[in-house]
N, C-alpha and C positions, 0 to 999 in steps of 0.2 A: 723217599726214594733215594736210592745209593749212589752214587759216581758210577759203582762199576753195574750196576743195573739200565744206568743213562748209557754208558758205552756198548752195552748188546748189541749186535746186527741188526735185531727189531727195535725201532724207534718205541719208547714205552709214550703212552697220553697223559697229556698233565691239562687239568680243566683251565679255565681262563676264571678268573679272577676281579681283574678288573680290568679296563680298557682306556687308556687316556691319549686323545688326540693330541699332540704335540705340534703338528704344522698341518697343514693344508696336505701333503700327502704323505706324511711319516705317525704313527701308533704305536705307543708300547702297549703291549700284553703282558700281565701281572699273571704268572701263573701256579698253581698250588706246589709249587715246591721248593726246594733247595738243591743247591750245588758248592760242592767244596773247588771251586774254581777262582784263576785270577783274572785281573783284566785285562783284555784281549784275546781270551781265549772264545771260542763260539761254538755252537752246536749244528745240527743238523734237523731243518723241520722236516716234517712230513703231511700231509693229508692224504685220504686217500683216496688214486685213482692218479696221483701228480709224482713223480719223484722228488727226493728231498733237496732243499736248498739248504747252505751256511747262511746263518744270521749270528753277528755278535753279540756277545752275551750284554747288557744291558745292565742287569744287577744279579749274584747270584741267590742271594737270601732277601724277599721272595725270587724265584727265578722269575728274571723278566727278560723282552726280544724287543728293542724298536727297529719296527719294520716299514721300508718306503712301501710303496704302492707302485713301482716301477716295471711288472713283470707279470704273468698272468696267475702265479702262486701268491704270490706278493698280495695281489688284486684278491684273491680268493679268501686269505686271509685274513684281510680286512673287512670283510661281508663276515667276519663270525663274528658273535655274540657271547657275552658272561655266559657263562655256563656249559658256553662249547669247549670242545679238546683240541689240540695242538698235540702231534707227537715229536718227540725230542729224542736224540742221543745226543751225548756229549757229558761232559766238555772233552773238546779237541783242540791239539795244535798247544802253541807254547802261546805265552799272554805276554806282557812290558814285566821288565825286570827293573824293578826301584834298587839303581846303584847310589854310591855317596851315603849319608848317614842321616837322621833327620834332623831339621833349620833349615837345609840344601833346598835352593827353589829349583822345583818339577814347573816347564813350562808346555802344555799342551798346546796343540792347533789340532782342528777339526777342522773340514771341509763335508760340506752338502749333508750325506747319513750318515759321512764319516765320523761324526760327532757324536753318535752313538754310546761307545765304548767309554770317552772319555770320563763321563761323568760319573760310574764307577770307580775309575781310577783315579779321579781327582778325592771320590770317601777312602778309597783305600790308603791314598799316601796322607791326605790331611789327617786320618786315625792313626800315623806312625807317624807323624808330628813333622812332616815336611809343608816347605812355602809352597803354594799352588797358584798358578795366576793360567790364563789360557785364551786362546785367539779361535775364535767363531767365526767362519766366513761360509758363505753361500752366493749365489748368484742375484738376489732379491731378497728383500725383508721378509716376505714371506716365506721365503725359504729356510729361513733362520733358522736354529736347533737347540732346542733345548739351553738359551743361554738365561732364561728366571730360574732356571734350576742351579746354575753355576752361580750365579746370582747370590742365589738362598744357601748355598754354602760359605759365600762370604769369598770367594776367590776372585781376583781381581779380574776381569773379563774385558778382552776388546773386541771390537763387533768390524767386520769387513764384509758390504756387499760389494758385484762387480756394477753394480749399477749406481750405486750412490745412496738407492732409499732407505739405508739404516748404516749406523756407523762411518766410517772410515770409507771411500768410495777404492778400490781396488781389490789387491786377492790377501790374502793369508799373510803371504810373505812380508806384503807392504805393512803391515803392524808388529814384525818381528823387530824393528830397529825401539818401536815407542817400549816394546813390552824389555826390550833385554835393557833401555832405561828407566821403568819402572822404580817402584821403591823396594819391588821384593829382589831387588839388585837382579846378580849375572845370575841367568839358571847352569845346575849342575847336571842337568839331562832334558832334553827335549821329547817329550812322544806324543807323536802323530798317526792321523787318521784321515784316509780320503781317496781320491784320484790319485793316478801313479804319477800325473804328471805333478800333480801340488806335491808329491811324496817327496819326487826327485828334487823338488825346487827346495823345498826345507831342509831336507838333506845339505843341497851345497853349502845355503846358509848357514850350517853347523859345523859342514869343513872349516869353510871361509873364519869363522869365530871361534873353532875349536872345540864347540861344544861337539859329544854324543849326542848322536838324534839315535831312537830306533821309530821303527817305522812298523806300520800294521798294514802288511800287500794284499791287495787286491789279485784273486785268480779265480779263474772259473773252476768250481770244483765239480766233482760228481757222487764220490764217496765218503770224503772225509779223514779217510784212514790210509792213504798212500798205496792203494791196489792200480785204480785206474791210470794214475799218471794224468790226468787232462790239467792240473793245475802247476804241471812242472816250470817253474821259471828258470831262465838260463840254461848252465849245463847240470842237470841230477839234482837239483834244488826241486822240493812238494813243499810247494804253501801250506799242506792242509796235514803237515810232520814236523818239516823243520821252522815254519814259521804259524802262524799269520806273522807273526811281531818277528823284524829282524834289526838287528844297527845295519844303516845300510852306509855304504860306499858309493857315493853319488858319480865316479869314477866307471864304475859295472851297470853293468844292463841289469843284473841278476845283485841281490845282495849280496854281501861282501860275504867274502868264502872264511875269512877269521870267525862266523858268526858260530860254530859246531866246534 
């Protein structure tokens, strides 16, 4: 299946594959195809009888979606089975733009399902010969995301719950000081995934020390393709055109207007 065949108005069905539980309410879906897409870019599901939701792209060769269980699609989703269909359009929206050259340490942070995406983007830059190192946080160990897979890449990983039962006891942020002393020295770009409010707070962090962050926003979408407007941030800013992924300016409500 094509890109421009995934981008039609009709979502096309792509079978499932295989199914792997990741946490207590997040699943990726392995499903029969490919995409010439990058990371952070996402699609748009469908079932039917439900309208479609954005989920990030997870990997694009085989395509796969890790999906929470957060929502009544979401929910639906997760009651299917190998050899059920998912339909897809996409990819949409712009993904993380790997600046600097490779050697350059890329430090990721993930929050909750925001963690999603990254692990994509951690094969994409480690296969162009950048440092990878990345900070995992949740609310609970059990919440945790996908970090034996960051793991099994070999990138150096720090773990933050807000409770204390796994890693580091606080948020995200609180392991940016251990990770920018690491051995993979200063990183040369930060990108993030999560809550707008963990966005905003990594963001200053990266004023404050002068790294680039970009950031992968959170907006309610409905179409995908910037007709409806529901996921406009700021002033004339569409999540689902000009971003998911922006450099933001911790300074703006709305990401930073130099991002176009």
């Amino acid at each position: 299946m094509t890109n421009d065949e995934m981008k039609l108005n009709t979502p096309q069905p792509l079978k499932i594959v295989e199914i792997r539980q990741e946490n207590a309410t997040n699943k990726t879906f392995v499903l029969d195809g490919a995409l010439d897409a990058q990371p952070g870019q996402f699609v748009m599901a469908w079932l039917p009888g439900w309208p479609d939701k954005p989920f990030s792209l997870a990997h694009a060769n085989p395509l796969s979606v890790t999906i929470a269980a957060v929502g009544p699609l979401s929910q639906t989703l997760h009651g299917l089975a190998v050899g059920d269909s998912i339909w897809l359009r996409g990819p949409l929206g712009h993904g993380y733009r790997l600046t600097g050259q490779p050697g350059d340490h890329l430090l990721l942070i993930g929050g909750g399902y925001g963690v999603a995406p990254l692990r994509y983007l951690a094969e994409v830059a480690l296969a162009r010969g950048y440092r990878v190192s990345v900070i995992v946080g949740a609310r609970r160990a059990q919440d945790l995301l996908l970090v034996s897979a960051f793991e099994a890449l070999g990138v150096a990983t720090w773990v933050t719950t807000e409770d204390g039962s796994a890693g580091l006891k606080g948020l995200v942020t609180d392991a940016i000081a251990p990770a920018l002393a690491g051995s993979a020295g200063r990183p040369a770009l930060i990108c993030t995934c999560g809550p707008t409010g963990m966005l905003r707070a990594v963001a200053a962090v990266g004023a404050a020390e002068n790294i680039p962050v970009q950031v992968s926003w959170e907006a309610h979408m409905r179409c995908g393709i910037g007709l409806c407007g529901s996921c406009e941030v700021g002033a004339g800013w569409l999540t689902c055109l000009d971003g998911p992924v922006f450099p933001f300016d911790p300074e703006q409500v709305a990401p930073a207007a130099s991002v176009i």
